[in-house]
FIKEVO-609481 format. One record per residue: residue in three letters; x, y, z of N, C-alpha, C, O in turn. Coordinates in steps of 0.1 Angstrom, whole numbers, plus 5000, padded with zeros to 4 digits. Example, Ala and Ser with C-alpha at 12.3 -4.5 7.8 and 13.67 -1.06 7.14 Angstrom:
<rs>
Ala513249435078512349555078513249675078514249675085
Ser512849785071513749895071512950005079513450115080
</rs>
This chain:
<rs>
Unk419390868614419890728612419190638622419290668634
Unk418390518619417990448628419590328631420490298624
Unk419390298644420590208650419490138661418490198666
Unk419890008662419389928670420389878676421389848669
Unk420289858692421189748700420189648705419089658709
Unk420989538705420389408712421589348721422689318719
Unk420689338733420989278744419789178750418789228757
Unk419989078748419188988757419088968772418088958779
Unk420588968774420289038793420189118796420689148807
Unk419589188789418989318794418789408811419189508817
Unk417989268813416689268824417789258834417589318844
Unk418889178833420089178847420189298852420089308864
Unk420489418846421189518846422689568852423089668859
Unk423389458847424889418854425989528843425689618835
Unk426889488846427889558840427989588823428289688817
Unk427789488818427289438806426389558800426489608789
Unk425389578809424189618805424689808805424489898796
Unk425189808814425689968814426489978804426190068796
Unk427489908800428389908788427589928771427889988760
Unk426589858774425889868760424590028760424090098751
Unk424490018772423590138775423890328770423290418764
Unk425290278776426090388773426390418760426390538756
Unk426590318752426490328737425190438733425090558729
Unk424390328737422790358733422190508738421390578731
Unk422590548750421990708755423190788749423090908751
Unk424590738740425590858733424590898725423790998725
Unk424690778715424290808701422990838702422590888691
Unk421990838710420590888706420791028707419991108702
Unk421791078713422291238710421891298696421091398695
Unk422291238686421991208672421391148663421291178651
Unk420991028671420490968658419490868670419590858682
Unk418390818660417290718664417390598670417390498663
Unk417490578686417890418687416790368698415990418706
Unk417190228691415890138700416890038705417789988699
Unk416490008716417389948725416389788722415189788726
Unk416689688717416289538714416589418726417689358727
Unk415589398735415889278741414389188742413289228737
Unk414589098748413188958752412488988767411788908773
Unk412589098771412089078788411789228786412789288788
Unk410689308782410189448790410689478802410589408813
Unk411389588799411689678809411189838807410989908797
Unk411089858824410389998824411990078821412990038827
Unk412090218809413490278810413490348822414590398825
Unk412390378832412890478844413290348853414290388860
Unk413090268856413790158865414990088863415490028872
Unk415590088848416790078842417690188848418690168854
Unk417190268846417990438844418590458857419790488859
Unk417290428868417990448883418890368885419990408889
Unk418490208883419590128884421090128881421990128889
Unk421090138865422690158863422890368860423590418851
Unk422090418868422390568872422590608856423690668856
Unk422290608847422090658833420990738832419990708839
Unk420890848822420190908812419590838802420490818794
Unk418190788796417990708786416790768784415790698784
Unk416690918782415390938779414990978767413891018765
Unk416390938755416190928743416290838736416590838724
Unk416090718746415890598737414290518738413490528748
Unk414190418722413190368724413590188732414390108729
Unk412690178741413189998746411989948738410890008736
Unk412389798731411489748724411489608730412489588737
Unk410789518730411289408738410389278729409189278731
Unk410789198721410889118706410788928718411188888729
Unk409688878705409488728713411288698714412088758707
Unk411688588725412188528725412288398713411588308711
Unk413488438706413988338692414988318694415588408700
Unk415788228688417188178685417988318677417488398669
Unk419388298683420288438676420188398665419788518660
Unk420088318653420288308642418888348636419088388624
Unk417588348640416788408636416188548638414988588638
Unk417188598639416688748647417888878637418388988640
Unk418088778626418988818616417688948610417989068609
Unk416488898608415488978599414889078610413789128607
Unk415389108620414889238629416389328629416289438632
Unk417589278626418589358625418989438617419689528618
Unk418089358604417889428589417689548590418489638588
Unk416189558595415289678596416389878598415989988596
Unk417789808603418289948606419789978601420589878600
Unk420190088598421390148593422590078598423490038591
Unk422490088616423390078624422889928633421789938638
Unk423389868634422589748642423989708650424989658644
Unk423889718665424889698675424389568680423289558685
Unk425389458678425289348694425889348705426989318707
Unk425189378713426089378726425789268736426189278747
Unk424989178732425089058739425988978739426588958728
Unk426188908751427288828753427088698749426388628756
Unk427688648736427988518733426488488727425888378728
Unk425988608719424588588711424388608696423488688692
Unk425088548687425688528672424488578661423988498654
Unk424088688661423088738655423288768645423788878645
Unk422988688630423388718617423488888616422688968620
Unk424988898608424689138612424389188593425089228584
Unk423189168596422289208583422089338578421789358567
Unk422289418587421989568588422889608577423889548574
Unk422289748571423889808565425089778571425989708566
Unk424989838582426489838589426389768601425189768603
Unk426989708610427289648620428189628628429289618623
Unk428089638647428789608653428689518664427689478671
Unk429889488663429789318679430389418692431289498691
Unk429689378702430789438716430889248719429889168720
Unk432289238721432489158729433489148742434589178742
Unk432889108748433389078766434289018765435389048769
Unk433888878759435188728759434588678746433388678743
Unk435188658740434688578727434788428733435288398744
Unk434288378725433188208723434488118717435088128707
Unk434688058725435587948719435287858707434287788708
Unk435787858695435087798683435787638683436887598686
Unk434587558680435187438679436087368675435887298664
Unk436987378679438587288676439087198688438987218700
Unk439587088678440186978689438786908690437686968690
Unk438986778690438386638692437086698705435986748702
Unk437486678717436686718723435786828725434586798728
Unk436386978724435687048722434387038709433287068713
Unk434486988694433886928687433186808690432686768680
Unk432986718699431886638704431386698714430186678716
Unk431986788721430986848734429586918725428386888726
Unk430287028715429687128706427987038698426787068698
Unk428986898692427586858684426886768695425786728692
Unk427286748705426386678718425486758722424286708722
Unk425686878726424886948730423386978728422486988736
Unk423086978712422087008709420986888705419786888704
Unk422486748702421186618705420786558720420086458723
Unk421386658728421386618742419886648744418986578749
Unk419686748740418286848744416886788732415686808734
Unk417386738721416586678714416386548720415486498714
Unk416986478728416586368731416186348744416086248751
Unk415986498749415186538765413586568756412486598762
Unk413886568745412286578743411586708753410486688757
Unk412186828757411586938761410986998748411186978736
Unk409887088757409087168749409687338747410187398756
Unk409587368737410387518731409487638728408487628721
Unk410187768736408987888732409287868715410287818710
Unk408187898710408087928695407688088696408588178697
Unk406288118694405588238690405188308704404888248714
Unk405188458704404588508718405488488729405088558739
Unk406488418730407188378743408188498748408888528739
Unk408288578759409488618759409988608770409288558778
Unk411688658774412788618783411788588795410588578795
Unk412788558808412488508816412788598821413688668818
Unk411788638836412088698847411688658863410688578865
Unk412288698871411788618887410388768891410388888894
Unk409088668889407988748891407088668903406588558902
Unk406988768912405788668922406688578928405988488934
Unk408288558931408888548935408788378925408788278932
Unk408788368912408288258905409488258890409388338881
Unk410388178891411188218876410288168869409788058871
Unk409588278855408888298844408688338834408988448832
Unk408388278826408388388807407488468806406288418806
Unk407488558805406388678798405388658786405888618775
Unk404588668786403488558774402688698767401988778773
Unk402788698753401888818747400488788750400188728760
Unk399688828741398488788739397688638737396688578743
Unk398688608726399188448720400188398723401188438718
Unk400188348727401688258727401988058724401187968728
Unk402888048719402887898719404687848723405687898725
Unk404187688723405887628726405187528717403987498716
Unk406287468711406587388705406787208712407887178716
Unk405887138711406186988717407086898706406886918694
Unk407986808712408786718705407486578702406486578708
Unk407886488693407486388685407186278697407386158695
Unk406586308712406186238715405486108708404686128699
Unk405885978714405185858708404185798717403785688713
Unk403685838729402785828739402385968744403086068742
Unk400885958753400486088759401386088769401786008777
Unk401786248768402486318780401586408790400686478786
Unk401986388801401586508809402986668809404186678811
Unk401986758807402986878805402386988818401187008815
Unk402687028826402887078836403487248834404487288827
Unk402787328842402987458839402087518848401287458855
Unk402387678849401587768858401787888849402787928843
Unk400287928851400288098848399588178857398688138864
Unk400088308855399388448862399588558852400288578843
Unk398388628860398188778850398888848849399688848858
Unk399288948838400289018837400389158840401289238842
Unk398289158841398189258848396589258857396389138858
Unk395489308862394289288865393489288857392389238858
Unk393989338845392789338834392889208828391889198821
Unk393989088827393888978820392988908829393488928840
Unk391988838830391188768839391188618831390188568837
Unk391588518823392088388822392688388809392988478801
Unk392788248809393688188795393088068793392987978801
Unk392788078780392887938772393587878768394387948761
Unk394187688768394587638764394387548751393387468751
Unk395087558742394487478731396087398725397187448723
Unk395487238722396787158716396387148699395287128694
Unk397487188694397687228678395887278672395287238662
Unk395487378682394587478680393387428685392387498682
Unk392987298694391887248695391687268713392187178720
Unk390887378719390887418731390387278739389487198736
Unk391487278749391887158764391187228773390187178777
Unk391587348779391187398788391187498790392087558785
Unk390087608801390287708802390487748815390287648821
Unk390587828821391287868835390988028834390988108825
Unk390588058851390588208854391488238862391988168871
Unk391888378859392688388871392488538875392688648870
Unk391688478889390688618892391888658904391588758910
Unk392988618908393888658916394688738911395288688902
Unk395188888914396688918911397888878915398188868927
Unk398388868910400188818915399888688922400388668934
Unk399088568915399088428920399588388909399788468901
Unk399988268907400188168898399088058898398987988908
Unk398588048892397687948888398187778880398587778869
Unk397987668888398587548883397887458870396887398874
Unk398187438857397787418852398687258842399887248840
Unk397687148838398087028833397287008825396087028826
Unk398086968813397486918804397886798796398986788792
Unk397086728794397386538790397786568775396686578769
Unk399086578764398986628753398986478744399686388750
Unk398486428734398286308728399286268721399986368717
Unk399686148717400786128709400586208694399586218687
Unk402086298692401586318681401486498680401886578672
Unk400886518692400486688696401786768693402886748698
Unk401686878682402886958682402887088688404087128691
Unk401987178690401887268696400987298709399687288709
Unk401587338717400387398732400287568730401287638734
Unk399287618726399487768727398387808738397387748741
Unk398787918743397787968755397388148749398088238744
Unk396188128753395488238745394988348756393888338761
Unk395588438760394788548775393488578768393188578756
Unk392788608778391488698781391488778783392588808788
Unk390488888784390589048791391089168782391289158770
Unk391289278791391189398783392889458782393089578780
Unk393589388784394789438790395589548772395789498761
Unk395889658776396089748764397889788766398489808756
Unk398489798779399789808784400489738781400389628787
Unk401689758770402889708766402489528757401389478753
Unk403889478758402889348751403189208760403689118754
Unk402789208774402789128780401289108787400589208790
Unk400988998787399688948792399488868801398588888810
Unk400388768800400888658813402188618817403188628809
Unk402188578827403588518832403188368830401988328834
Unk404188278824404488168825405388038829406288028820
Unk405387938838406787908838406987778832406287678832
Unk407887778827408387688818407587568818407287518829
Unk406987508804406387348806407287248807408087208800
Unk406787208822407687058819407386928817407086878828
Unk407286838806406786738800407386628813408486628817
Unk406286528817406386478828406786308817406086238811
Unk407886308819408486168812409786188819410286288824
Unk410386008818411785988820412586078817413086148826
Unk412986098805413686178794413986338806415086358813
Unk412486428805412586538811413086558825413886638830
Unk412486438832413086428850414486428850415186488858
Unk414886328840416386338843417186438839418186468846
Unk416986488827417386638828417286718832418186808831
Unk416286728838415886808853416986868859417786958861
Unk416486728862417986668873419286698871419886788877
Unk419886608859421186678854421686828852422686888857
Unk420686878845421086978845420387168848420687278844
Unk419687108855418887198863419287248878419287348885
Unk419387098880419887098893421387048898421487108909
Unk422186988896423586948891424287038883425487058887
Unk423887088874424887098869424687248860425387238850
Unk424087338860422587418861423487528844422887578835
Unk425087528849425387608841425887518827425887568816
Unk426287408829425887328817425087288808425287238797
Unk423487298816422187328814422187438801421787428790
Unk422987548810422387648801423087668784422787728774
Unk423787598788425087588772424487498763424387508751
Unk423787358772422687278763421787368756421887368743
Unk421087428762419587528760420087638749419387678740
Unk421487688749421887818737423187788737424087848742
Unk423387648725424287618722425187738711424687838707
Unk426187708709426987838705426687768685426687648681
Unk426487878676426687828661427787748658428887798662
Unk427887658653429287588646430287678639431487668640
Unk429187788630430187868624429888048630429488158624
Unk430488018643429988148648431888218645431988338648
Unk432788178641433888268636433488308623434188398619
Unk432388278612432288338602431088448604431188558598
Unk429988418614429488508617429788618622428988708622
Unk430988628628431388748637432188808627432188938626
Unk432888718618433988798606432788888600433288998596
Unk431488888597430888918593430389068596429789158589
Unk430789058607430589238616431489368609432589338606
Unk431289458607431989578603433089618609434189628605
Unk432389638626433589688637433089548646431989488647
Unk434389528653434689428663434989538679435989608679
Unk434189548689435089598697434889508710433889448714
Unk436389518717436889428727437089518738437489628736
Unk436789488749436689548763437989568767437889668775
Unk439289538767440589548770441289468758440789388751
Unk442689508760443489408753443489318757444089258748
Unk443189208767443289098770442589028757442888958747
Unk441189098767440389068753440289028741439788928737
Unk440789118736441789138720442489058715442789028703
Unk443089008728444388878726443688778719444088718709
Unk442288768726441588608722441088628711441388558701
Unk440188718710439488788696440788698686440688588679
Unk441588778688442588748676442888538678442588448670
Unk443388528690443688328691442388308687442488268675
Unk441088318691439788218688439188228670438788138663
Unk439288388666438688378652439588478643439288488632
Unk440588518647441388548636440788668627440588688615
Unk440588738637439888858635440589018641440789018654
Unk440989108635441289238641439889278649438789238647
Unk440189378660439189418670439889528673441089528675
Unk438889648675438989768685438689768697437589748701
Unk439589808704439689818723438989968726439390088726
Unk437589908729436489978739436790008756435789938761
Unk437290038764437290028775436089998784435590108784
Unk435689958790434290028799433990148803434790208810
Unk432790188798433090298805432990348824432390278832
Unk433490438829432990378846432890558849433590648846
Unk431890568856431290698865432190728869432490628876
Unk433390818869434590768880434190918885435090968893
Unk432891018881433091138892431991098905431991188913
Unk431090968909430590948919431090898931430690878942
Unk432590888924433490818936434790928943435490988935
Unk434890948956435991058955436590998970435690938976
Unk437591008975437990958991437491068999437091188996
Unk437790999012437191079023437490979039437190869043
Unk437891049041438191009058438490839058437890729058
Unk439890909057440490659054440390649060440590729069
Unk439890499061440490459078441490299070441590259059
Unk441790249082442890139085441989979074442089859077
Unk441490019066440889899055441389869047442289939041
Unk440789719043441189679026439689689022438789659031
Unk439389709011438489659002438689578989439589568981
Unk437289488988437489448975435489378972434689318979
Unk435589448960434089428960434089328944435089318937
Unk432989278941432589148932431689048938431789008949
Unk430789018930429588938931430088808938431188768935
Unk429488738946429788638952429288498948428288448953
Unk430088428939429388298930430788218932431888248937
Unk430288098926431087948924431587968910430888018901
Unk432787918907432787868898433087988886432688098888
Unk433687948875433588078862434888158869435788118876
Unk434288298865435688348868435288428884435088548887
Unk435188308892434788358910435588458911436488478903
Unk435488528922436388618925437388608933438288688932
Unk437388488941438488478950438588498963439588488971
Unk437488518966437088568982438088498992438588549002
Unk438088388988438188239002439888298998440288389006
Unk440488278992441888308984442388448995443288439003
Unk441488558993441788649000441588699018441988779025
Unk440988619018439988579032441688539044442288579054
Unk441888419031443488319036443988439041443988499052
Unk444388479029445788609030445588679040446588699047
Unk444588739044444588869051444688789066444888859076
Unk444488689067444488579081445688549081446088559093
Unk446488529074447888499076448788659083449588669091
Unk448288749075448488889082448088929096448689009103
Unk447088879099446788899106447088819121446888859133
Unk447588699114448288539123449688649125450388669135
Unk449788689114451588749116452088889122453188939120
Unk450988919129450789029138449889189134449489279142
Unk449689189126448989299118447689349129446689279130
Unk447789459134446989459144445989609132446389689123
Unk444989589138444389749134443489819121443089929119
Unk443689689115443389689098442089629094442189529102
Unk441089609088440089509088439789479073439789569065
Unk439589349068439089329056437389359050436489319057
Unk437189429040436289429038435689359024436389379014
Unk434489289024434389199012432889229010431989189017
Unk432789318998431189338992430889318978431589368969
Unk429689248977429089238963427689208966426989208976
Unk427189178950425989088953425788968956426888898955
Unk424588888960424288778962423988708949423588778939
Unk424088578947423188468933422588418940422688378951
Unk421688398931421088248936421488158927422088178916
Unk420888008938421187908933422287828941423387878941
Unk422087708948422187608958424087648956424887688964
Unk424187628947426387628946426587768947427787808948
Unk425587878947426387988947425688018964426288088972
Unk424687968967424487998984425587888992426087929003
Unk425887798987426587708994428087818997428787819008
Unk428487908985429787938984429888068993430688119001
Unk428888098991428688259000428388229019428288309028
Unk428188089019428188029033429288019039429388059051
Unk430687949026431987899029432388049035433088039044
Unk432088169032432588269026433088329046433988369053
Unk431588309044430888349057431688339065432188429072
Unk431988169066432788039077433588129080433588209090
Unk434688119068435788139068436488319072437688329070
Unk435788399076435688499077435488509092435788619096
Unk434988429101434488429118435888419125436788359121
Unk435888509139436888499141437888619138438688629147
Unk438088719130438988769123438288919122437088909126
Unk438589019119438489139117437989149099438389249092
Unk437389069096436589029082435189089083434589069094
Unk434689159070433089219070433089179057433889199048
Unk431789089061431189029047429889149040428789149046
Unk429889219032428589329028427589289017427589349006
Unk426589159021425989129007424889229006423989269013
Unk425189238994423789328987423289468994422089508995
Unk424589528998424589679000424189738991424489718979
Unk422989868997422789948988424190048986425190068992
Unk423690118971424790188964425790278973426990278972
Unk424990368982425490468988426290408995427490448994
Unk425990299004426690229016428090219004428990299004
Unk428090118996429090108985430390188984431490158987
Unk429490348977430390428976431090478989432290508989
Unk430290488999430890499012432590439015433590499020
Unk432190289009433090199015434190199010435290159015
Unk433890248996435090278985436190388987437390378985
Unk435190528992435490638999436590609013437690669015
Unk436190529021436790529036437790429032438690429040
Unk437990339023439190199026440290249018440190289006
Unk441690249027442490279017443290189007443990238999
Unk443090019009443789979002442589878992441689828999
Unk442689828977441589788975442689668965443789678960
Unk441589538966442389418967441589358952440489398950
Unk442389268944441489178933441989088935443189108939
Unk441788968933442388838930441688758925441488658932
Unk440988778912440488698903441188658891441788738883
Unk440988508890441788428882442688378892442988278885
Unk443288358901444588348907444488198909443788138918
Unk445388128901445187988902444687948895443787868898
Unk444687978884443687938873444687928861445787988861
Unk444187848850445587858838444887948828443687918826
Unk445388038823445388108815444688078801443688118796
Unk445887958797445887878786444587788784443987778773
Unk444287758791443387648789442287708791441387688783
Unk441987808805440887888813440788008805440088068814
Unk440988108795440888248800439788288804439888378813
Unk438488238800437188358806437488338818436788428824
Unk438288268830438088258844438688358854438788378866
Unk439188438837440088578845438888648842437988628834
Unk439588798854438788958852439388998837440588998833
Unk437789038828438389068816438689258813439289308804
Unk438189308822438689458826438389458842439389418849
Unk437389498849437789518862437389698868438089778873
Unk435989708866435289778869435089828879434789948880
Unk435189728890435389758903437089818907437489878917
Unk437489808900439189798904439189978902439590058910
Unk438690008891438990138886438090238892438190358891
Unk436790138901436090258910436590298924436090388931
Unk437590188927438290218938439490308938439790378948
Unk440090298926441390438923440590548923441390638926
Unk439590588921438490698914438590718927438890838929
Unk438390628940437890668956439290698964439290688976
Unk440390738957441490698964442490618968443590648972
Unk441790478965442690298971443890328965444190408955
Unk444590258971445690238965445290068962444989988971
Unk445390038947445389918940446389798944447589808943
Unk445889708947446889558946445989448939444889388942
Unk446689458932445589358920446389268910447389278902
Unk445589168913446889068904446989048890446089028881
Unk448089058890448489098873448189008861448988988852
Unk446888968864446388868851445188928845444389008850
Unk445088878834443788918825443789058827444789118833
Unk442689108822442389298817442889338833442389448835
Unk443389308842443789418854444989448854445689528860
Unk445389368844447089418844447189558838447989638840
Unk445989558827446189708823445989828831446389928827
Unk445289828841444789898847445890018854445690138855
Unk446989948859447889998869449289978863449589868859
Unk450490088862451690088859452090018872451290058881
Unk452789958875453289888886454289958898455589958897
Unk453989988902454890088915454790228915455190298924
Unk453890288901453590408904451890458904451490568906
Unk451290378901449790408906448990258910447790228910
Unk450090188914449290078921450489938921451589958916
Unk450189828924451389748926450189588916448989598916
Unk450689478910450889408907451089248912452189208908
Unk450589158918451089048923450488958915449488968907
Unk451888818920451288718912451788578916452088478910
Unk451688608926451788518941450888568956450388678959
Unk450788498961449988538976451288588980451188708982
Unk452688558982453288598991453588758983453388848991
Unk453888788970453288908965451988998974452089108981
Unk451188928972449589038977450389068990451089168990
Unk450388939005451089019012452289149015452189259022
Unk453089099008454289179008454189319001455089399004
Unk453189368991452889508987452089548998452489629006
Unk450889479000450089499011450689579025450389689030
Unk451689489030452589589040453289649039453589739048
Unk453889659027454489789024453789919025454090029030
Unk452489889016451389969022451190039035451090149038
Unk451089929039450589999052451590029061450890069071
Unk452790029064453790059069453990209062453790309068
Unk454390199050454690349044453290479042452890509031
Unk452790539053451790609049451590699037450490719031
Unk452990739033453390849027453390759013452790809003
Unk453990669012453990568998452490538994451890568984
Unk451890479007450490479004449490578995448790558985
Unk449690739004449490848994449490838982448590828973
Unk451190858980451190898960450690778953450490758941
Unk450590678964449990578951448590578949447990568938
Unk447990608961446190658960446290798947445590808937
Unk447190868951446490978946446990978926446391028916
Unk448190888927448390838914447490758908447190768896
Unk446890678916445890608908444690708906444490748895
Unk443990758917443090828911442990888900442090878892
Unk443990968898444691038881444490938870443790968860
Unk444890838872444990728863443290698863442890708851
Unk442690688869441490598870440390708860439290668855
Unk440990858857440190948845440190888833439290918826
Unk441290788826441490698818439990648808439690668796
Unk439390598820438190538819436690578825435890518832
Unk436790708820435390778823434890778814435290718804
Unk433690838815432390828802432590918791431890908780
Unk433591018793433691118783434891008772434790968760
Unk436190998783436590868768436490728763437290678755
Unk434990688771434490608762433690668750433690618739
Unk432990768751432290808746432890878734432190868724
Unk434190948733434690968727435490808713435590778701
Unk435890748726435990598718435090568709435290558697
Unk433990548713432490508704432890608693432890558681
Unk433190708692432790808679433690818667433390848655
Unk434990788673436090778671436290658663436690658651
Unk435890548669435790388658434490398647434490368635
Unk433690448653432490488642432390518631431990458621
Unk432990648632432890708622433390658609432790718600
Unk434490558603434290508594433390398588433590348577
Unk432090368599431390298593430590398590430290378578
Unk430090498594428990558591429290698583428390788583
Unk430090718578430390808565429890848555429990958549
Unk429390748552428990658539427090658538426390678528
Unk426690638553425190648556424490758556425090848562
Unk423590778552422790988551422190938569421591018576
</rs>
């Protein structure tokens, strides 16, 4: 049986990416799969990253196109999986499945419906230029955010009514590409070498009123995979483009991106369109059902939970999660408070510990600054961008492990701003912790409340289990070692068994 998954964030290799992965290294047990994304990746540098087996799959890596046109590559297979987040891909195949994380708010209510049809005249009337042909995802190369460029490649220019200047840079994709030609709706502008490796080369071109395509053509011998050049984005030097720039590049960067991949109008009939629906927790499930009125099967994540085991506690909290602004932040500053008020209130001997990754980008360095601040002074360790081991280490040695995402946030109005399962939460029961995690969104499921972990939903909550904690050593125990038990829940054997289990009534039917 051929089966295809697509994932467009591929190239992150974040949680997401292991969740869809895991699908993809089950089923190649038996049957044929090619893993579908926009950004080449090597599978042994995947593999190490999210610590997977994928040595029976094929990675294929397809121009960058709109979800609605990428309906006729989904065709091609029996089994065709989406596991991108919030990427409405007509499911053409025989059979079909969606993984979703959070489902997509569908347009209802006055405003929601003018933001929706705003969006995409917003960007038509920035008059930017669009990959068309050859273009694919973006990656940070040469320390340069850039698109990957085949052989040919083009973008598409808007109905300028005067000459524009369009602005851009390329580099080789490997030593054997030695330049590129430029040509406007096929008529060569310019040509350029690029006798450097890993430079970018600056390139401008005056496009005439009228001009609809810029395509750039490599040179050289290059025979490895199907990238040729790196490119970064053209930006048409007019009013229109500067100020969007501005707005939303720089201001406002994640609003930007909802302009750039606006959601379908009728992305609830598209998704009805799927065979199986599966939802990462019941939270999940909840919205599935409020946003499109659709039944869904509960997938759990799957999580490693045999790399994690305790070992020599000492007097800690942990709590690990990426360190960003905004969305469903984690809560750092929230918990930073708390453990300071404990520590105002005599708590001698205990230290907080706070690790994730770093983002970039000006609001998420700004936040991981506050983070910093607010942490001086105090028996607080900030750990960005620890390697893994250090990680597991930390998960190993801390006996108590903390979440507080969403907290302060409305439900109702917010839900993606909650944890929608909580991956970290369940690799710290795996290590021992004893869980205090607040009881919103997918973490509520995680823990029975007083017997493999405690529940808050107040700060004066977090505190008050927190010292019970730590006052009762012995309570502390059965709740570590209860959760651990609990945290087998969600290993790779019963996700994997999940996957097979929802399956099999689509694929019964298929030779």
């Amino acid at each position: 049986m051929k089966i295809g998954l697509y994932d467009r964030w591929l190239s992150t290799m974040g949680g997401g990416e292991r969740y869809a992965l895991t699908i993809a290294a089950h089923l190649a047990k038996a049957h044929a799969v090619t893993v579908l994304s926009h950004t080449p990746v090597r599978a042994g540098d995947i593999a190490a990253r999210l610590r997977l087996d994928l040595s029976g799959i094929d990675f294929c890596a397809v121009p960058l196109r709109p979800p609605a046109e990428l309906g006729r590559v989904a065709a091609q297979y029996d089994l065709f999986i989406n596991a991108s987040h919030q990427n409405f891909v007509p499911p053409l195949a025989r059979r079909n499945a969606l993984v979703v994380f959070f489902p997509a708010r569908p347009p209802s209510g006055i405003v929601r419906r003018i933001r929706r049809a705003t969006a995409p005249r917003i960007e038509r009337w920035a008059r930017l230029p669009r990959p068309a042909e050859g273009v694919y995802g973006s990656e940070t190369v040469f320390d340069v955010h850039a698109h990957g460029l085949g052989q040919t490649a083009a973008f598409d220019l808007p109905a300028w009514p005067r000459p524009v200047t369009v602005r851009m840079a390329l580099a080789a994709a490997a030593p054997s590409v030695t330049g590129a030609e430029l040509r406007l709706d096929e008529k060569t502008v310019d040509e350029i070498a690029l006798s450097e490796s890993g430079r970018f080369y600056a390139v401008t071109v005056t496009a005439p009123a009228g001009a609809r395509t810029l395509s750039i053509h490599a040179r050289g011998s290059r025979t490895d995979g199907p990238l040729w050049l790196y490119a970064t984005p053209p930006q048409a030097d007019h009013l229109r483009g500067r100020l969007f720039r501005r707005l939303f590049d720089q201001t406002w960067p994640n609003l930007g991106d909802r302009i750039r991949n606006s959601l379908p109008p009728n992305l609830g009939a598209i998704a009805a369109g799927y065979d199986l629906i599966w939802a990462i927790s019941a939270f999940t499930q909840r919205w599935i059902a409020a946003y499109w009125d659709l039944p869904s099967t509960i997938l759990y994540p799957p999580v490693d939970v045999r790399q994690f085991a305790p070992h020599s506690k000492r007097p800690q909290i942990l709590s690990v999660g990426r360190f960003f602004a905004h969305n469903h932040n984690k809560k750092h500053l929230v918990m930073i408070e708390q453990f300071r008020a404990l520590v105002d209130a005599g708590l001698t001997g205990w230290e907080l510990h706070l690790a994730g990754g770093s983002t970039a980008g000006a609001q998420h360095q700004d936040y991981l600054r506050r983070v910093h601040a607010a942490a001086q002074g105090y028996p607080i360790h900030v750990h960005v961008d620890i390697a893994h081991s250090r990680l597991v280490d930390l998960y190993g040695s801390s006996s108590i492990y903390w979440h507080a995402s969403g907290y302060g946030e409305d439900e109702a109005r917010h839900p993606a701003r909650f944890e929608h399962f909580g991956i970290t939460a369940v690799e710290a029961m795996a290590a021992g912790c004893a869980p205090v995690l607040i009881g919103r969104g997918g973490l509520a499921e995680l823990v029975r409340h007083g017997e493999d972990g405690y529940l808050w939903y107040t700060t004066d909550e977090l505190r008050g289990h927190t010292l019970r904690l730590i006052q009762d050593s012995a309570l502390r125990s059965r709740i570590a070692q209860a959760a651990l038990v609990s945290s087998r829940r969600f290993d790779v054997a019963a996700f994997e068994a999940g996957v097979d289990r929802s399956l099999a009534p689509l694929l019964s039917g298929i030779a």
